[in-house]
Each structure stands twice: as C-alpha cells, then as structure tokens.
N, C-alpha and C positions, 0 to 999 in steps of 0.2 A: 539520763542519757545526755550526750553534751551536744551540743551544737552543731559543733564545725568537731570532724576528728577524722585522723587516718586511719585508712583500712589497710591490711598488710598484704592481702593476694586477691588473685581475680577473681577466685568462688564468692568471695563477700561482695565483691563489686556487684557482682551476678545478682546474688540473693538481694542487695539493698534495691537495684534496679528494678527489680519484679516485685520489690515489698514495696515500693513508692511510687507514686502517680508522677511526681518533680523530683529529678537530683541533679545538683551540680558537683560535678566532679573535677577536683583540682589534679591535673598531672604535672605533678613538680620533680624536681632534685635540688638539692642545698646549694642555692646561687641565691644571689640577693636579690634577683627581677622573681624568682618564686617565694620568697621572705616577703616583700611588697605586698601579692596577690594574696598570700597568707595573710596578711593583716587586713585587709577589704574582705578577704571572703570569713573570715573573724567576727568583723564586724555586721555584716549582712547576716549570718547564719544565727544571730540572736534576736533581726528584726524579722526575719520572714521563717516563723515558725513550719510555715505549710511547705516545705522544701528542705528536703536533705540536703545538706553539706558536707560533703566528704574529701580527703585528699589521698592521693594513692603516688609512691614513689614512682613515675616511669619508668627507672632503669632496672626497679626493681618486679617489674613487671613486662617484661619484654612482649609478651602474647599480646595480652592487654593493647598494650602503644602501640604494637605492630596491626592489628586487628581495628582499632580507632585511626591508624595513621598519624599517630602522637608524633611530630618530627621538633618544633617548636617549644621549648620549656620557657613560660607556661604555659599550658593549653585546658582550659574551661571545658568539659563534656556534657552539654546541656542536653539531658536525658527527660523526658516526656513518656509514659506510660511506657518504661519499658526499653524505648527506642532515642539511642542517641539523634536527637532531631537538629542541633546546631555547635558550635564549637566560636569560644573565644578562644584566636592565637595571639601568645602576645602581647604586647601594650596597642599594635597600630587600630585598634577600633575605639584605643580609649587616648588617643592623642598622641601615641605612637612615644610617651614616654615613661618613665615610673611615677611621674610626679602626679598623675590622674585624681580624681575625688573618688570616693565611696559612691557617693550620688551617680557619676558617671560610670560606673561597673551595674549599680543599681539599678540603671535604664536601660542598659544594654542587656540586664538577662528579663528584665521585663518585656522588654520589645522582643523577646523570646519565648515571651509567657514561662519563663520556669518558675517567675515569683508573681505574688501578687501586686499590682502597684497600682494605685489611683490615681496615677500624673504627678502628685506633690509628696515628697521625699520620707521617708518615714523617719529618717535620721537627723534631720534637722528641718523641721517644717514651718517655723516662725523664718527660716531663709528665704524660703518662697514668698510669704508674705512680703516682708519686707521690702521685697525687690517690686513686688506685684505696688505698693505707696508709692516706690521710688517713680513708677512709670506715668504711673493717675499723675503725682504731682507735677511731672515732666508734661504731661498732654495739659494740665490746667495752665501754666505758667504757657507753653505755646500759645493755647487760646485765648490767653490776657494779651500776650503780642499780636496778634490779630488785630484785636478789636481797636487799638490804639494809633 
C-alpha cells in the first residue's frame, strides 16, 4: 500500500476515517501552491508510518469541501479518531509562502498530534544537532568574553 495516494470519492474518505485512528487529508486541484504541499506531504507520509496520508480533489468532491468548509486550495483535514479535529489553510501557518521546510509542515501536524514527533526532525536530525554545537560553542566563546 503506498503512502501518500488519492482517493477518488467521499465514501473512501468516510471508510479511511473510521479505519484510522490519524489521517491527513490533502484538498487540492492542479495549481502549483497544491503541487508544493504534494511534495511535503510526499515526503512526510514515508516518515510517519502511524498516519494515513491521503489527497482527495476538492472540486471533485463538492459534498465533501462543502461539508469540511474547503474554501482555500490547499487545505490539510487533520482528522483524529474519526473526527476532523484541525485544518491547515494554505501556506499562512507555514510562513505564508510556498518556500516553507518539510520540517516546518512536520511541526505543524505534530502540534496537532496527527503524527508522532519527539521535538527533533525525523527528516534531517544530524540538523538539529548541528545547530544544538553551533549554540554551546556560541555560550563558550561569550563566557571566555566574560572572564577577560
């Protein structure tokens, strides 16, 4: 079964909902800001096994959109046992442009609990460290100005 894929009507949407404890559901149409979102939710739907990833055409589901209040392409349907519990619209929660990180979609549906996340990136985690050196060495080198 694959990762991240589209479902074609709202009966499936229905059935994946009540088969899954986590689903993110992508409401797109062929514009480029939902191509973007398709490639982050790509990438994520291969680190966070415990979480359905699905995309469903909006226009081609009217009931659906109209029912969720789908007005914004794209629109995230962060679903929780069953019950759509939060919604990403759009880029403006992920810096209001297409240019966003993975990582930074990746916190956003954690802070949502639809994935699992431990704080540090599952996608690049020698980055965290890295930064985590950059800061030690910044506080040591302050504290040598200090003392002199």
């Amino acid at each position: 079964m694959a990762n991240y894929y589209g479902i074609t009507n709202e009966k499936e949407f229905f059935s994946i909902v009540k088969a899954s404890e986590r689903v993110v559901c992508h409401f797109y149409r062929n514009n480029w800001p939902c191509k973007v979102m398709d490639k982050h939710m790509n990438i994520l739907a291969k680190q966070h096994l415990e979480t359905r990833f699905v995309k469903i055409h909006a226009e081609k589901s009217p009931y659906l959109s109209e029912k969720l209040r789908i007005v914004v392409l794209p629109t995230l349907a962060l679903v929780k046992n069953a019950k759509v519990d939060d919604y990403v619209v759009g880029f403006d929660e992920l810096g209001g442009t297409d240019g966003f990180s993975t990582e930074e979609l990746e916190e956003r549906l954690a802070k949502a609990q639809v994935i699992i996340f431990d704080g540090e990136s599952s996608l690049n985690p020698s980055r965290s460290k890295a930064q985590t050196k950059r800061s030690v060495r910044q506080s040591s080198n302050a504290d040598s100005s200090d003392s002199e």
